[in-house]
Phi, psi and omega in degrees: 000327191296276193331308173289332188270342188264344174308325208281317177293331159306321185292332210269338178264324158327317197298307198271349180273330176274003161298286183320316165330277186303295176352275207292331157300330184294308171339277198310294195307300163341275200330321186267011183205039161294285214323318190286330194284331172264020175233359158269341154288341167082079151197177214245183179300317172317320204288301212292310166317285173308311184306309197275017132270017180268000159292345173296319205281312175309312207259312201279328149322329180264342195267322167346296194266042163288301227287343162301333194293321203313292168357289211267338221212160178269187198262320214287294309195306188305290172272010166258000169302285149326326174268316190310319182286355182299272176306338165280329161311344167299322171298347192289291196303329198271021141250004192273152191250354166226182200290328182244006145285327183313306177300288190300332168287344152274350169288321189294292214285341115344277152358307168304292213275309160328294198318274178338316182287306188288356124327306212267322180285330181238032145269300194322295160330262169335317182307290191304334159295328174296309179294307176077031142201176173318135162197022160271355194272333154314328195266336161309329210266297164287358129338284168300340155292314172297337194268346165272342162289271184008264158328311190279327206259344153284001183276293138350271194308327212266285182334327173286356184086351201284101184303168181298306188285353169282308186278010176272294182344290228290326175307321187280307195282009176294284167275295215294352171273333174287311184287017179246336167279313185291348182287345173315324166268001176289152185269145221268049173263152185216158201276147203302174197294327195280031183219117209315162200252150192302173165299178154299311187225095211275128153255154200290143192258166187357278167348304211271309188324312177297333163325291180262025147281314178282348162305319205261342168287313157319312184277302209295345172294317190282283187289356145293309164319303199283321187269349169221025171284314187285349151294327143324316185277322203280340184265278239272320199244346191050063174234188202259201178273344180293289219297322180287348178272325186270344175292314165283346150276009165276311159343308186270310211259355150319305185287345172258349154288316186319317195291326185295277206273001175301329180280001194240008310145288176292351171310299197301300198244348166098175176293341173322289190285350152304335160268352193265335170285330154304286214317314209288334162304309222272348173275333192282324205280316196309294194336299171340296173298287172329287186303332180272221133196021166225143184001258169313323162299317226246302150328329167308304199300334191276354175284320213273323198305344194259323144343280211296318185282334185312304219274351173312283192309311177311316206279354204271322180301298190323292205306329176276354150310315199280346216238039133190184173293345188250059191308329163338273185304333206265339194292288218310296174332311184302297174287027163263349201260345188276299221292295196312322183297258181332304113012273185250016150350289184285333192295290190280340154335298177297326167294329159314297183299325193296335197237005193205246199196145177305325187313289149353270187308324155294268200341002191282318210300316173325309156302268227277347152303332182282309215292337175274323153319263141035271208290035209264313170323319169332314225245037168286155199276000000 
């Protein structure tokens, strides 16, 4: 009997790294073939701008009512639902032919894309209580495997000539065959009958908010990183676009090895001090990027800064699985508070720089790295 509840659980977490997986693949493949999707709709960067914020936009509308569905529905039922529509939105941007279908088919795919993280984040939470130590910050770490597969197998396509709606198509039937096998092992749980059921459309609550402050020092780190290191390196440092294109891959994949080796880190010393030795990486790596004006430190900072953030976000979900009865509603608050972080990251980067110097403007990054060191109690056990 031992065996089989420990088999099931080995399945269910396998089950849940390849949820994350494809999650993160549908990410990468959009991400690597905006350029065909904005030169077939005929628009310019300003068009284009605005358009990539209506998956935020999307996503902080729709997570609000995750946590009645977590509520109303099994996990097993939920996140495969939810994921298979995740993945057929991948198919949305690469047809619309002008600038506000294009928004509103990104609105969906947003939309989408929420649910499905908050489906997928409070089976993790159940994986990870079952286990009865950390194992969410691994399944974050494929998430990111999935999302650098994504990308290298849209690079390959786009080089090969292949439009975006033959290789998105090839793509959705590609993961809906993985999130149709892995739902099999989720496990088909749902919250007891007698608890009381959350609102329709829930906003974070008291509780949740401190939670989802170090989420949000953390994701705004990440998406200033990813959307303004190679402008940093290719203007601010003058090197070409291969060196600014390889700065955002030491980034991504410093944070997805770090998300590998994050569980057994938090095993050891627990999540506090684990984040207060993440923050200090990730401030010395800002620190890095600021101070320097040459190359190799400053690819050094966005390695240690991508290191110092990986394991945050897994402990920021996890801590909001744990801190109520309703894990659904407290995930969703959290990532509804990652996603607006993220969402305006790049924006107030850009304003910074725009009105003082991108230089400047890291330095924002720095404050909230101390400020994520600092806040690491929140997130005890």
């Amino acid at each position: 009997m031992i065996s089989t509840e420990v088999g099931g659980l080995r399945r269910a977490r396998v089950a849940t790294s390849a949820v994350f997986a494809a999650h993160g693949a549908v990410t990468g493949t959009f991400a690597a073939r905006v350029p065909w999707i904005a030169d077939h709709v005929g628009i310019g960067p300003g068009g284009l701008g605005i358009a990539l914020l209506m998956p935020g936009v999307g996503a902080l509308l729709a997570m609000p009512l995750s946590g009645r569905l977590v509520h109303r529905f099994t996990l097993r039922s939920l996140v495969r639902v939810l994921m298979l529509a995740w993945v057929a939105a991948l198919m949305l941007p690469s047809l619309p032919t002008s600038l506000w279908l294009l928004c509103a088919s990104l609105v969906i795919y947003g939309a989408a894309a929420g649910l499905a993280d908050v489906a997928m984040n409070a089976h993790a939470v159940l994986v990870e209580e079952r286990y009865g130590r950390s194992v969410m910050s691994g399944f974050h770490g494929w998430w990111s495997v999935g999302g650098l597969g994504g990308s290298a197998i849209a690079v390959v396509a786009a080089r090969e000539g292949l439009g975006a709606p033959t290789h998105f198509a090839i793509t959705v039937a590609a993961l809906a065959v993985l999130v149709l096998a892995a739902s099999l092992w989720i496990v088909p749980h749902r919250p007891a009958p007698n608890l009381e059921e959350p609102p329709a459309f829930a906003l974070p609550s008291k509780a949740v908010l401190p939670i989802g402050l170090i989420g949000l020092c953390a994701v705004f780190a990440e998406g200033a990183s990813l959307d303004w290191a190679a402008v940093y390196v290719r203007d601010l440092l003058n090197h070409p676009a291969a060196t600014a294109a390889a700065t955002v891959s030491i980034f991504s994949v410093c944070m997805a090895v770090a998300r590998f080796g994050g569980d057994r880190v938090v095993h050891k010393i627990g999540p506090v001090m684990t984040v207060r030795i993440s923050g200090a990486l990730a401030t010395a790596g800002a620190l890095l990027i600021v101070l320097f004006d040459s190359v190799v430190p400053v690819i050094a900072g966005f390695g240690l800064l991508g290191v110092g953030i990986a394991v945050v976000v897994p402990l920021v979900f996890a801590a909001a699985g744990r801190s109520s009865e309703h894990p659904g509603r407290s995930i969703a608050g959290v990532a509804g508070i990652a996603y607006g972080s993220g969402l305006i990251a790049p924006g107030i980067i850009g304003g910074i720089a725009h009105v003082s110097s991108l230089t400047v403007s890291f330095g924002v990054i720095v404050g909230l790295m101390v400020v994520m060191t600092f806040g690491a109690p929140v997130l005890r056990r």
